[in-house]
N, C-alpha and C positions, 0 to 999 in steps of 0.2 A: 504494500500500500504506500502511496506515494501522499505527502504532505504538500500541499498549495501554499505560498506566502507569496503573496504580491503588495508592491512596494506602493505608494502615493506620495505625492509633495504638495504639500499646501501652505498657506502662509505667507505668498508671496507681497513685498513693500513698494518694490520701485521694479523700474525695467530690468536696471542695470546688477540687480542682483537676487540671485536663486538657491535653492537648495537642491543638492546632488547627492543621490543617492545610489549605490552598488552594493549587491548587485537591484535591478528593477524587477525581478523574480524570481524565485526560489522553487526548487522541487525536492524535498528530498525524504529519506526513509527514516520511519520513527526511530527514537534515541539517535539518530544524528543529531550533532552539533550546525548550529548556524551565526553567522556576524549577519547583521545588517549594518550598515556603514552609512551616516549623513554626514553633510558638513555645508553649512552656507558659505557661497562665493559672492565675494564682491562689496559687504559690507565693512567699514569703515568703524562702526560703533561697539563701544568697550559694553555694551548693555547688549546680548541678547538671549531672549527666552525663548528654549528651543524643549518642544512636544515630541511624544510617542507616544500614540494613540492605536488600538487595536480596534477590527471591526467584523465581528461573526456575521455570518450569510444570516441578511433577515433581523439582525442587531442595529443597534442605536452604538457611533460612534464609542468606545473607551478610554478614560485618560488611562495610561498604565505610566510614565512618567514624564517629571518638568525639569529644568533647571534650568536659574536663573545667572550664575555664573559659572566656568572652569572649575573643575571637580569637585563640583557639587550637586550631586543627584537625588530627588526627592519623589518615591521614597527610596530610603538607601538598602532595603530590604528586597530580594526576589518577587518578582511580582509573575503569578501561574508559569514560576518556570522561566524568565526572561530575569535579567541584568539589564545595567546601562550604567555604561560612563563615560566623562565630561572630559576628553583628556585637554582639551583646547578650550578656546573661547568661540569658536567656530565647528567644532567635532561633536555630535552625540550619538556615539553607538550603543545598539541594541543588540544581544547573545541572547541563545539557549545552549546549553552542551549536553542535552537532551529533550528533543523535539516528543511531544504527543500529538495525539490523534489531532485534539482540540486547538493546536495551534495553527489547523488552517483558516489562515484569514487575508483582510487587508490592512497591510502594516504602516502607518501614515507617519511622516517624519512631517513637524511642522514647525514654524521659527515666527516670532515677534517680536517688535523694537519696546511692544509694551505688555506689561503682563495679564493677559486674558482669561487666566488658568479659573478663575472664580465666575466667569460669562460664558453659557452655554446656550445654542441653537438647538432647538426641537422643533421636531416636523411630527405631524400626523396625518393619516394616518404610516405608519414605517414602508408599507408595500400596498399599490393599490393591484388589482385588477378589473378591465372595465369592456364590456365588448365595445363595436363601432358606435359612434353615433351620440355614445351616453355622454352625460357631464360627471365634470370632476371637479373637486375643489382641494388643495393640498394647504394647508393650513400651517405656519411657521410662526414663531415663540420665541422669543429671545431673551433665555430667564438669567437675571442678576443685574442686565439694564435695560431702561428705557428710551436709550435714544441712541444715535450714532445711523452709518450708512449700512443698508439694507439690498445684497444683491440676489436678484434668480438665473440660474445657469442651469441648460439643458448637456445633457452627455449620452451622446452615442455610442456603443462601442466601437472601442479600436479608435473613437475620435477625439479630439480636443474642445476642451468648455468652450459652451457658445452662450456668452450673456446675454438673456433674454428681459430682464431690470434691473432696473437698481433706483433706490429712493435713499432723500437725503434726511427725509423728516416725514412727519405724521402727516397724511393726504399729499403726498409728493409723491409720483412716479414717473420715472424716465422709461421710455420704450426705445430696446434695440430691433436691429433686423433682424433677429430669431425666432423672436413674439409668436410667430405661427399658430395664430387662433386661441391664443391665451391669454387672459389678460391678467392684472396683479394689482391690490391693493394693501397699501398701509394705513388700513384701521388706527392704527396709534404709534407711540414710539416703539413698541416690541414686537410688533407683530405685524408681516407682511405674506399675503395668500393666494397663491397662485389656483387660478382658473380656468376652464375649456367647460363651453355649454356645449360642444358635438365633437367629439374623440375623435382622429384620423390614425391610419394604420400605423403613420411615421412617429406621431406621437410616443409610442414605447421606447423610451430612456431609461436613464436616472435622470432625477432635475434633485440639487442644490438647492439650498438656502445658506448664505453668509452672511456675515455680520462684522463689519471695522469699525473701532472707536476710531477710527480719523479718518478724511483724506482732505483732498485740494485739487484745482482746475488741473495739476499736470495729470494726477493720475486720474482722474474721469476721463481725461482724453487716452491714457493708454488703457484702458479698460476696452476700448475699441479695437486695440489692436492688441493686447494679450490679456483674454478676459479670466487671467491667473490672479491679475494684480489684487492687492490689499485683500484679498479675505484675512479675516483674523478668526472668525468661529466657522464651522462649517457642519452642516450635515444635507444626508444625501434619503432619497426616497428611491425605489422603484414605480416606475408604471407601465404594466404589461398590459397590451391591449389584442384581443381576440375577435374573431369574425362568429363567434358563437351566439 
């Protein structure tokens, strides 16, 4: 039996700088040993807080650890079998030196200039399925605060995030070219909810919901061209759609 680990990077700040991850996928046989390896390129800043999040098929993202600066890991305890340490101010690697069944998942390295660890995104419902034609409504939460910028990104497989809004405040919404018969509102500062009153076949993704305490006019404008930029919270939904 073969074990799944596949990699994600999120958390992006500016164009100019990303997180790198090796390897981007893993296969391997229980009680193998595994590294996963991050490291952000390109930042400048003596401050960064960098994530390891785990996500079971069907699960609500996991924190599994944080840390706010060079060798310091919180928590400093194994967590279901994984480590992490901080050997840089740019480096956060994730081990097991014994893989189980249960560790096939989506392993998420994530990096911020500011600490988010206490603000979390929820979406409901976790997985829709919907035949043609029906409406949907996907509902997103943003608990610990109530205000900052609010984005929705659709993902196909095998594709790259296509941002479909983003709002800056309560009754603000901005529409991109992805929109495809959706449309999104923010009800308040926490909460923004994506909708389709007649489902198309192409519709079945994942769609996104993020969350940044900051941005400014440069990065609105790169949001158009790498719609990675500034998420700071993230979580993701399925929506399968059938001809039944």
């Amino acid at each position: 039996m073969y074990l799944q680990l596949v990699l994600f990077i999120v958390f992006y700040h500016v164009k100019s700088q990303y997180i790198h991850q090796n390897p981007a996928a893993v296969s391997k046989f229980p009680e193998e040993g595994v590294n996963l390896q991050c490291s952000v390129v390109g930042s400048s800043s003596s401050t960064l807080y960098l994530y390891w999040y785990k996500q079971s098929p069907g699960k609500e993202l996991q924190l599994m650890f944080y840390s706010s600066i060079a060798q310091y890991v919180n928590p400093q305890k194994p967590v279901e079998g994984f480590t992490a340490d901080r050997p840089s101010n740019t480096e956060f690697n994730l081990r097991s030196p014994s893989l189980r069944a249960n560790h096939s998942a989506v392993y998420y390295c994530a990096w911020s200039l500011h600490n988010v660890k206490t603000a979390r995104v929820k979406q409901t419902p976790s997985c829709v399925s919907r035949s043609l034609g029906k409406a949907v409504e996907l509902k997103c939460t943003m608990e610990g605060e109530s205000s900052g910028y609010m984005y929705r990104y659709r993902q196909y497989p095998g594709k790259e995030l296509q941002l479909m809004f983003y709002s800056a405040a309560a009754e603000n919404v901005n529409e991109e070219g992805a929109a495809d018969g959706f449309t999104a509102k923010r009800t308040s500062g926490s909460d923004f909810n994506l909708e389709s009153r007649s489902l198309q076949a192409h519709h079945s993704a994942v769609y996104y919901c993020a969350w940044s305490a900051h941005s400014d006019s440069r990065e609105t404008e790169q949001l158009n061209k790498n719609p990675k930029d500034s998420k700071k919270q993230l979580s993701m939904i399925s929506l399968i759609l059938s001809s039944c």
